[in-house]
N, C-alpha and C positions, 0 to 999 in steps of 0.2 A: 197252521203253526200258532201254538201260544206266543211267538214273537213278534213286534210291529215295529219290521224291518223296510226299508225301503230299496228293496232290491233293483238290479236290472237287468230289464227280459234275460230270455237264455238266447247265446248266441254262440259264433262259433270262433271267430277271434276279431280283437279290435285292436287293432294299432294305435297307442298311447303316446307312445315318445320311441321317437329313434335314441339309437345309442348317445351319450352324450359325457363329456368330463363336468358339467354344470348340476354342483352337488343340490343345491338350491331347487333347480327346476324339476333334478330327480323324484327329490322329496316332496314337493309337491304336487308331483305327477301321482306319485304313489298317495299322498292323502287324501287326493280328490276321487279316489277308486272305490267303488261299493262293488257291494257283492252279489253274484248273480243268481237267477234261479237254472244255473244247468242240470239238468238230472245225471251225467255222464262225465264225471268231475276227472277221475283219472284220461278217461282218451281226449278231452279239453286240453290236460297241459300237453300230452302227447302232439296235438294238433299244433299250440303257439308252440312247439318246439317244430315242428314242421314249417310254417308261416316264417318262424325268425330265419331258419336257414336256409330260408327257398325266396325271401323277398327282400332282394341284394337291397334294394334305393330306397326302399323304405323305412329299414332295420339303422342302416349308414354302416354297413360293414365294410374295410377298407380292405380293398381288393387284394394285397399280401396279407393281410390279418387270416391269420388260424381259426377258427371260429370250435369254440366249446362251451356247450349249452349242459349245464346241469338239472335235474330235477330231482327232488326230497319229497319223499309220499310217506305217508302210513295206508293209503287205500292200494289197493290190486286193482287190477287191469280186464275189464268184460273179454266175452267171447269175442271174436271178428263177426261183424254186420249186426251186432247190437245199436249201431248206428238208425237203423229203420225205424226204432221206436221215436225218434224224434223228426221223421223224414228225410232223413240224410243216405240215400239210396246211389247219390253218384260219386266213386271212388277218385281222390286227387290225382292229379295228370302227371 
């Protein structure tokens, strides 16, 4: 890359901040974030859209809460088991 960025590794999701009304900490949750080297950028958000709705205590979604997760792309979506190219061979439970 002609860029000198200070990226980080590629991974497959990290948990940052639970849900929260504290606009303050949101915000700074959000501007301590760099960006990563994933090569798989569409099935990434697909994946934290999986992680959010499958990890009740970690997320703090309240147990009557409806839960709706958006996501806004300009990228398209690989084939299925384009995952192998990063070693990602075992399918979520």
């Amino acid at each position: 890359s002609d860029y000198n960025l200070d990226c980080m590794p590629p991974h497959g999701y990290i948990h940052v901040l639970s849900l929260t009304d504290n606009i303050g900490e949101f915000r700074n949750a959000v501007n301590k974030q760099k960006i990563s080297g994933n090569i798989d950028t569409p099935e990434g958000g697909f994946d934290a859209m999986l992680q959010a709705a499958v990890c009740q205590s970690h997320i703090g979604w309240r147990k009557e809460a409806k839960r709706l997760l958006l996501v806004m792309t300009d990228q398209t979506s690989h084939l299925a088991l384009d995952s192998k190219l990063a070693g990602i061979v075992i399918p979520h439970d």
